[in-house]
One Martini backbone bead per residue (centre of mass of N, CA, C, O) as a GRO file, in nm:
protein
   86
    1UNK     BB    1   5.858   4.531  17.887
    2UNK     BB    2   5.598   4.314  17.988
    3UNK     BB    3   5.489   4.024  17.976
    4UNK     BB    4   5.265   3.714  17.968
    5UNK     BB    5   5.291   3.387  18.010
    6UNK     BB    6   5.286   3.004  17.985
    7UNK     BB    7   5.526   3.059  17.769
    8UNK     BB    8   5.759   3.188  17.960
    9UNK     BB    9   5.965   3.239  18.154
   10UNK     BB   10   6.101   3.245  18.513
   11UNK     BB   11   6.102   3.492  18.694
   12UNK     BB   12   6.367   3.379  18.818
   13UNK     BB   13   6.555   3.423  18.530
   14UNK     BB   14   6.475   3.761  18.513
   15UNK     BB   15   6.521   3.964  18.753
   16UNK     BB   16   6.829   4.034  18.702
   17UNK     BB   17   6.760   4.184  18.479
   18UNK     BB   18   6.509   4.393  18.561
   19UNK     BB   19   6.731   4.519  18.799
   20UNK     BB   20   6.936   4.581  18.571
   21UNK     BB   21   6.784   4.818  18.462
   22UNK     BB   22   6.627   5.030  18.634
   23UNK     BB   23   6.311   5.081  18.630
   24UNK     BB   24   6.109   5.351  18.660
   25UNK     BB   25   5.923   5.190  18.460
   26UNK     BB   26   5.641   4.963  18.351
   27UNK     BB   27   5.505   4.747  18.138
   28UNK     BB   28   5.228   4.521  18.163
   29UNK     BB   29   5.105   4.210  17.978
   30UNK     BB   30   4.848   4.076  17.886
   31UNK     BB   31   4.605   3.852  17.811
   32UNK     BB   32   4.311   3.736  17.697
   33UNK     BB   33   3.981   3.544  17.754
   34UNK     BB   34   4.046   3.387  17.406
   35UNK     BB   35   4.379   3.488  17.450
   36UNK     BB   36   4.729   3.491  17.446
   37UNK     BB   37   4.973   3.655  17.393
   38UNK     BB   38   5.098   3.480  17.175
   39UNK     BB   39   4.860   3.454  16.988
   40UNK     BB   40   4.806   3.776  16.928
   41UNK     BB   41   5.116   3.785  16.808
   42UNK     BB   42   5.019   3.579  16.574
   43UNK     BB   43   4.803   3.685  16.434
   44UNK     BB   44   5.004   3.964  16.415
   45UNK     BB   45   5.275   3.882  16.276
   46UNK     BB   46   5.435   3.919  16.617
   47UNK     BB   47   5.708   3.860  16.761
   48UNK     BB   48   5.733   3.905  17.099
   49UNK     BB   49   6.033   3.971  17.119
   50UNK     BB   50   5.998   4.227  16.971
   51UNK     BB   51   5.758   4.369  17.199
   52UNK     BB   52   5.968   4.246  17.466
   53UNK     BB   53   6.180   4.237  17.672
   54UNK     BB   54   5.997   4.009  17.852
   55UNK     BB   55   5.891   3.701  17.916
   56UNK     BB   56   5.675   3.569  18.198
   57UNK     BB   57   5.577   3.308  18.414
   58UNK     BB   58   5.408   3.399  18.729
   59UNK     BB   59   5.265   3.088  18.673
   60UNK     BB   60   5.341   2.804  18.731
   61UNK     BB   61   5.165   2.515  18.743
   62UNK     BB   62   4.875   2.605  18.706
   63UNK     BB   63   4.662   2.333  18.581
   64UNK     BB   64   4.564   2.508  18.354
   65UNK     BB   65   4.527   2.674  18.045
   66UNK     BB   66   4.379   2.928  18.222
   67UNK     BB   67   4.405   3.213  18.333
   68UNK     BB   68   4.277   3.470  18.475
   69UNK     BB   69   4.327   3.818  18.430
   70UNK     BB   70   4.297   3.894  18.728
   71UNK     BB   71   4.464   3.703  18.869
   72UNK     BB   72   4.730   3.750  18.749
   73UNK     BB   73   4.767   4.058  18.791
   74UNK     BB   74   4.788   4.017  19.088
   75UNK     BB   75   5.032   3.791  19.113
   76UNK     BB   76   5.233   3.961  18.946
   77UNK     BB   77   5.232   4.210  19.084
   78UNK     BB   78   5.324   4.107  19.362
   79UNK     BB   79   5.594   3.978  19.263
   80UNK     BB   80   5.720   4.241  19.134
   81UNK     BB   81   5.704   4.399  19.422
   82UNK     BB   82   5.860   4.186  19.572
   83UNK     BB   83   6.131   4.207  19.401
   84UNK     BB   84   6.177   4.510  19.319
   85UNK     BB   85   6.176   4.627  19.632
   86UNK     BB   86   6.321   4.394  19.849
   0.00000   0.00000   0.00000
């Protein structure tokens, strides 16, 4: 289970764990349009590092406080396709 978020690690400091794990499939999580994946679950007294296998921030040096959760999808399941498959 992969996260998603702007304070996560960089895509490419984790791709060779998400590689060697050979996963068969993989479910990614997005943060919402009020609330960023940590905050969701800071909310819910529950540190991301216990519910998902890595966080990654797909989008590094953004310039912006958030990215739109559309944009974000395309741009990480792209990256995710690309490094993973190629």
């Amino acid at each position: 289970v992969v996260g998603t978020s702007r304070y996560g690690q960089n895509l490419y400091e984790v791709v060779n764990a998400i590689k060697s794990s050979n996963p068969g499939s993989m479910a990614v999580v997005f943060g919402g349009p009020y609330a960023g994946l940590i905050e969701i679950c800071k909310r819910q007294g529950v540190d991301a590092k216990e519910l998902f296998d890595v966080v990654v921030n797909t989008i590094p040096n953004q310039g912006t406080a958030t990215v739109r959760t559309e944009e974000a999808l395309v741009a990480t399941l792209a990256l995710l396709n690309v490094l993973l498959r190629g």
